[in-house]
N, C-alpha and C positions, 0 to 999 in steps of 0.2 A: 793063500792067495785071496781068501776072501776079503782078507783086510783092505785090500785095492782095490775091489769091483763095488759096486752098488745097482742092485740089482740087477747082476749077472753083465753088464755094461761096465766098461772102463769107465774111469773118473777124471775126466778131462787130460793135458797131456801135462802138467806140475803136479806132485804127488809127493805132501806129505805123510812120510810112513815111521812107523817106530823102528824099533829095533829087530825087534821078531818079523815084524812083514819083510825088513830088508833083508835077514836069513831067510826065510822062508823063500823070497824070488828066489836066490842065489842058489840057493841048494835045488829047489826046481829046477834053475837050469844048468844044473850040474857044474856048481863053480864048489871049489873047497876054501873053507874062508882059514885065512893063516894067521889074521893078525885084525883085532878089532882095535882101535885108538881112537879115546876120545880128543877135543880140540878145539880151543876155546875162540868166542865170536870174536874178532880183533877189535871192530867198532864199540866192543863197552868200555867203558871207563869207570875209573872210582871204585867205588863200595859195589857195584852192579861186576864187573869185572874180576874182583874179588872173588866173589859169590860165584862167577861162572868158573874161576879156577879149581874150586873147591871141589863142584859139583862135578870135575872129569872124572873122577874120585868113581864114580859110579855109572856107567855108560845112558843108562835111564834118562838121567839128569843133565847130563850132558848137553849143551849149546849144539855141537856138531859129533860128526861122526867120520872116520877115515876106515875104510875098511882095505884090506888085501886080501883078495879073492883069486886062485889060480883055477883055471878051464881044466874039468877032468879030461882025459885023453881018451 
C-alpha cells in the first residue's frame, strides 16, 4: 500500500499503479486473484501496435492489464 500513498495521504482520486500495488490492494482486501490477462491499447496502430502485441508477452510491459479477482468469503 505504500506504493499509493504519498506521505501517508492518498494520491488524488486517478491512480496509476503497477502490477504489485494492484495485488497488493486486492489481496489487502481480501480478493483472490484467478486470472491476470494482459491486453493491448486498441488506439495504436502500425509498428507501435506491433510492439504493444509483443509486449502482452510479459505483464510488466504490457499496454493494459484485466484482472479476475473473486471476494474471499
Amino acid at each position: 500500500m505504500k506504493t499509493m500513498k504519498k506521505q501517508g495521504l492518498p494520491v488524488g482520486h486517478i491512480r496509476v499503479m503497477n502490477i504489485d500495488a494492484i495485488k497488493s490492494l486486492l489481496t489487502t482486501n481480501h480478493f483472490n486473484i484467478e486470472i491476470i490477462q494482459c491486453s493491448v491499447f486498441e488506439r495504436y496502430s502500425g509498428m507501435l501496435r506491433t510492439l504493444d502485441k509483443i509486449f502482452t508477452v510479459i505483464p510488466t510491459l504490457s499496454s493494459g492489464l484485466v484482472i479476475c479477482a473473486k471476494k474471499e468469503l
